[in-house]
MDTraj code that builds the backbone (N, CA, C; nanometers):
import mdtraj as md
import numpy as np

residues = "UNK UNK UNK UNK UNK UNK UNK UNK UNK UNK UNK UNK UNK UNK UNK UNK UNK UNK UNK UNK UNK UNK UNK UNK UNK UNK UNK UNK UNK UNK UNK UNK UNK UNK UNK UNK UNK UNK UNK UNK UNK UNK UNK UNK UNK UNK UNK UNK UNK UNK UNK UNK UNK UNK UNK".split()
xyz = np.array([
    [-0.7188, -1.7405, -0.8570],
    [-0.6062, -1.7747, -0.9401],
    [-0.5657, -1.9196, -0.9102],
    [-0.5540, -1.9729, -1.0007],
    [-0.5105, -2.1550, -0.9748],
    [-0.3728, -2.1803, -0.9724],
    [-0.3358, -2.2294, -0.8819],
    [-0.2036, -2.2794, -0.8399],
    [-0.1151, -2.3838, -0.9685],
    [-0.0130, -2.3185, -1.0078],
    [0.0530, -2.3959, -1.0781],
    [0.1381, -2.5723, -1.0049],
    [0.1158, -2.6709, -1.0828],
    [0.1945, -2.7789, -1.0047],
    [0.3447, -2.7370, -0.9867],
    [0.3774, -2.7763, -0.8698],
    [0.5288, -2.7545, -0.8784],
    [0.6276, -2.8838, -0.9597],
    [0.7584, -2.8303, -0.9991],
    [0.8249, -2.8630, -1.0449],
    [0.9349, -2.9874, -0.9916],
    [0.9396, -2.9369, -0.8059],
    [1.0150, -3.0014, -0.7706],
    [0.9073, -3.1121, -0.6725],
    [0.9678, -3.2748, -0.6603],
    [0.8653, -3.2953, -0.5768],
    [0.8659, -3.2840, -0.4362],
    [0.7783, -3.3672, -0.3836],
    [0.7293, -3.3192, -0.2219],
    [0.8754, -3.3651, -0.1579],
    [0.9074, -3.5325, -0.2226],
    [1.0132, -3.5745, -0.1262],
    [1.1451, -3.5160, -0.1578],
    [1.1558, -3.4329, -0.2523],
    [1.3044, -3.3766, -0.2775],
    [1.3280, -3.2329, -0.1818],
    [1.1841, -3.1828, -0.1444],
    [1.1308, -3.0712, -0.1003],
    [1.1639, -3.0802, 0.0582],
    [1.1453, -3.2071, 0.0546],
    [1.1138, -3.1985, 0.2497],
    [1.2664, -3.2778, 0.3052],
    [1.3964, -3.3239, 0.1569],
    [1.5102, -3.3686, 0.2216],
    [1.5593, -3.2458, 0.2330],
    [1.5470, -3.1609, 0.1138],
    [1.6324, -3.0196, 0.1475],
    [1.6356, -2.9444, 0.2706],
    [1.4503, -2.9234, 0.3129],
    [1.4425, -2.8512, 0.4247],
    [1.5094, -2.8914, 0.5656],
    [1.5524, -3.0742, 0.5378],
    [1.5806, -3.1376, 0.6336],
    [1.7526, -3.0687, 0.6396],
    [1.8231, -3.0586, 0.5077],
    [1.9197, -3.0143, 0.5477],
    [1.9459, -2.9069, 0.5864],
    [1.8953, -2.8094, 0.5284],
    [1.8233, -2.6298, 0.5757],
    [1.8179, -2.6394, 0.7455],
    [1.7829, -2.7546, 0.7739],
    [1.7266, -2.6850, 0.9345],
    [1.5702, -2.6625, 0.9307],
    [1.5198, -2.6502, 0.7742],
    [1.3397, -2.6244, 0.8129],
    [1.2864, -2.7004, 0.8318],
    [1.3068, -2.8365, 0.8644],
    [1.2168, -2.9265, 0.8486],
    [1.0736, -2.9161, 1.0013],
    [1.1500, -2.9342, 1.0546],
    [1.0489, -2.8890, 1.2117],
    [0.9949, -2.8245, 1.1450],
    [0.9716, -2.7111, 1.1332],
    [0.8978, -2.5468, 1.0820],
    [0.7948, -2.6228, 0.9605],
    [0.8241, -2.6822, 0.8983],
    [0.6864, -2.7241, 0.7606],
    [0.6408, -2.8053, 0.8750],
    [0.6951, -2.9403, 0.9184],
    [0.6257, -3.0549, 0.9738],
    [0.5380, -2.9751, 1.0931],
    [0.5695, -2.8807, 1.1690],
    [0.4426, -2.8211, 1.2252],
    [0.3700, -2.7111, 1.2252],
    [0.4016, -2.6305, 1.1157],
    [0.3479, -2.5087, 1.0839],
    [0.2901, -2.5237, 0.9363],
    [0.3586, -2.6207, 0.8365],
    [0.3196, -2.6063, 0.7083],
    [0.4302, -2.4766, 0.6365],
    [0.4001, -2.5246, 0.5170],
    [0.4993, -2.4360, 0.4488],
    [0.5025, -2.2848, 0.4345],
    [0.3492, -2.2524, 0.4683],
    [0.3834, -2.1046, 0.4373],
    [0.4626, -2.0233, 0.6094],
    [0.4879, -2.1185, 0.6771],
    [0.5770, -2.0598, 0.8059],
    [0.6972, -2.0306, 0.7821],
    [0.7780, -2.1196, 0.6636],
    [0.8926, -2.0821, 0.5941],
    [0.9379, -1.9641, 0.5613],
    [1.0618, -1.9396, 0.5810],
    [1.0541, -1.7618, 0.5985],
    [1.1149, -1.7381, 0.4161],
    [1.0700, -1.6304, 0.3793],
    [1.1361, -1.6735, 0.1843],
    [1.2884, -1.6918, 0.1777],
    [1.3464, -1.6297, 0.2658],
    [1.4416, -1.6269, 0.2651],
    [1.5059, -1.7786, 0.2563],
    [1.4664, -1.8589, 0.3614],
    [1.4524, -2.0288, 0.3551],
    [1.4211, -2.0746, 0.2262],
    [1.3033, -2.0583, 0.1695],
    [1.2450, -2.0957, 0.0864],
    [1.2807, -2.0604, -0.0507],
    [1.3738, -1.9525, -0.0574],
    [1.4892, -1.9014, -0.1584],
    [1.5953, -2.0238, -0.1620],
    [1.6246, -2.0388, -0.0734],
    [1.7810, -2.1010, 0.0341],
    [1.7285, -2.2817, -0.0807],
    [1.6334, -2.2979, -0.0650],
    [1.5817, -2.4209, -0.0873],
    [1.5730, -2.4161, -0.2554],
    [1.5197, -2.3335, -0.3011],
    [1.5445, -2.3505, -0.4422],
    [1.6477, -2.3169, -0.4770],
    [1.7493, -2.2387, -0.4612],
    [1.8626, -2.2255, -0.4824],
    [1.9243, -2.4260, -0.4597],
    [1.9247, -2.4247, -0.3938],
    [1.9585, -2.5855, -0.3258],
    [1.9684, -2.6872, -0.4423],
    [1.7894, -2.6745, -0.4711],
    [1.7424, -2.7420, -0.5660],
    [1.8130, -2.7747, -0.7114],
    [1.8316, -2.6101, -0.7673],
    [1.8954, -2.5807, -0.8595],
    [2.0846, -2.6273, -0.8737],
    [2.1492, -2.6324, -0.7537],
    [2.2678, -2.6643, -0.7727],
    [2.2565, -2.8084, -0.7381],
    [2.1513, -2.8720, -0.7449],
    [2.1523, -3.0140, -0.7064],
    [2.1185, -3.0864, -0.8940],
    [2.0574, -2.9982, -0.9521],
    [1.9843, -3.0438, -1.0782],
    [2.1073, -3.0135, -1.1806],
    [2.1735, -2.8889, -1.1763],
    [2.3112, -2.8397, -1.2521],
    [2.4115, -2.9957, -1.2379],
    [2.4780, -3.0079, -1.0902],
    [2.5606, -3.1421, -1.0430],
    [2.5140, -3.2555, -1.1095],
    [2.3572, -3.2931, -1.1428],
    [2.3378, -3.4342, -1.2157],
    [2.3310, -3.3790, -1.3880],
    [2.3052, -3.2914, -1.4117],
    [2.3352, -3.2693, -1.6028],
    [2.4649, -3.2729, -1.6253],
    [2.6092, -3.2306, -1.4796],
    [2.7167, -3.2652, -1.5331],
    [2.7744, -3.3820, -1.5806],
])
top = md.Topology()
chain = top.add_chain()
for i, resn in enumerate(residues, 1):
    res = top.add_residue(resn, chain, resSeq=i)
    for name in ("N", "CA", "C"):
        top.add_atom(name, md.element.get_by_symbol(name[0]), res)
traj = md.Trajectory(xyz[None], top)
């Protein structure tokens, strides 16, 4: 099955985790160490960051 591109990019990806607290955890495990719950936490993030600039 082929991986869809993501939507959000790498560097918007890796400030969030920085605020999350995940950042350690990708920078030495890679992303799938991310627990979903995090990785929920992060698109959620994403999403109230994208809502705040259409206002």
């Amino acid at each position: 099955m082929a991986r869809r591109k993501g939507f959000m990019s790498e560097e918007l990806k890796y400030e969030i985790a920085k605020e999350l607290g995940v950042y350690n955890t990708v920078m030495q495990e890679g992303w799938g160490a991310v627990s979903s719950r995090d990785c929920g936490n992060i698109v959620k993030k994403a999403i109230e960051m994208a809502e705040r600039n259409l206002k």
